[in-house]
N, C-alpha and C positions, 0 to 999 in steps of 0.2 A: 806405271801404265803407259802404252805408248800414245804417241799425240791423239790420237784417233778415238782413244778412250776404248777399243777394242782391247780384250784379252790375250796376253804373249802366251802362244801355244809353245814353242819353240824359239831356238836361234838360227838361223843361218849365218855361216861365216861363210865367204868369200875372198878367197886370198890370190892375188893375182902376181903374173911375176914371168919375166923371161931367163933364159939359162943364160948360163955365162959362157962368152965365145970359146969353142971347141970343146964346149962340155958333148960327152958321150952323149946321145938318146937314150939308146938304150942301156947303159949304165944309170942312169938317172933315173930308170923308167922301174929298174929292180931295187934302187931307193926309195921310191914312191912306195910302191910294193908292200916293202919293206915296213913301213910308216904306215901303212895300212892295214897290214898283218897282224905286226907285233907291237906300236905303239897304241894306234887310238882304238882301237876296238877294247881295250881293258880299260878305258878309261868309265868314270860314270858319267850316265848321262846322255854317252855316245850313240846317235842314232844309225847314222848314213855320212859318207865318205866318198868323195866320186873327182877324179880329175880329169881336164880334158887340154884341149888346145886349139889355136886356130892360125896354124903357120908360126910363126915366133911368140907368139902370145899362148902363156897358158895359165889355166885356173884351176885351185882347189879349192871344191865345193864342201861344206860340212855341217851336218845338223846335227843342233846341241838340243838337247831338253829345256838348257839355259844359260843365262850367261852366266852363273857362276859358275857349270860344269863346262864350260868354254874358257873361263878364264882357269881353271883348274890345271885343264889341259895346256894354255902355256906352262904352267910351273914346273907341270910334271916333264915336258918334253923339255926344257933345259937342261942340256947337259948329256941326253941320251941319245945313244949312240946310233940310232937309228934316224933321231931329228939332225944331230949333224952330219953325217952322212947326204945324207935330202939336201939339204944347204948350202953343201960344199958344192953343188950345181950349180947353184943361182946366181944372176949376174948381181952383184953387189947394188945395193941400193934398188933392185928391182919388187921389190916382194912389199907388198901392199896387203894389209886386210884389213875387213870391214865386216860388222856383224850388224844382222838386220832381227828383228823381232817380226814373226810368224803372227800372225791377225786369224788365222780358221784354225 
């Protein structure tokens, strides 16, 4: 239960991260895509998916039903060829996540 003693409706995960110098936009943007499409939407659990940016700064937003179908989703996206692909963008050591518990 989270500190609050409120009810986890949900996860959000929050993954933050900049590209690594002279990565494509829009090469990376059909990686995303990609990972959107054909990765997380089959996973269980999977609500909502949304990435954005703000000049060199970008995030990927994702709502899990829970964290063990968040932590699922690392496992499953190891190794597939859609989450490396995604990665191969990122400037190394950049990519940060965090997952928050939902209260309503």
């Amino acid at each position: 239960m989270p500190a609050g003693g409120g009810r986890v409706v949900s996860v959000v995960e929050i993954t933050t991260f900049r590209l690594a110098a002279g990565a494509d936009v829009e090469s990376f943007l059909r990686s995303d895509r990609r990972v959107q499409t054909e990765l997380v939407p089959n996973q269980p659990g999977f609500l909502r998916r949304t990435t954005a940016r703000d000049s060199e700064d970008w995030v990927v937003v994702v709502l899990w039903a829970s964290r063990s179908d968040a932590s699922a989703f690392d496992r499953a996206a190891q190794g597939h060829p859609a989450q490396a692909e995604f990665e191969r963008h990122l400037e190394s050591g950049s990519a940060e996540t965090h997952r928050y518990d939902t209260l309503d």
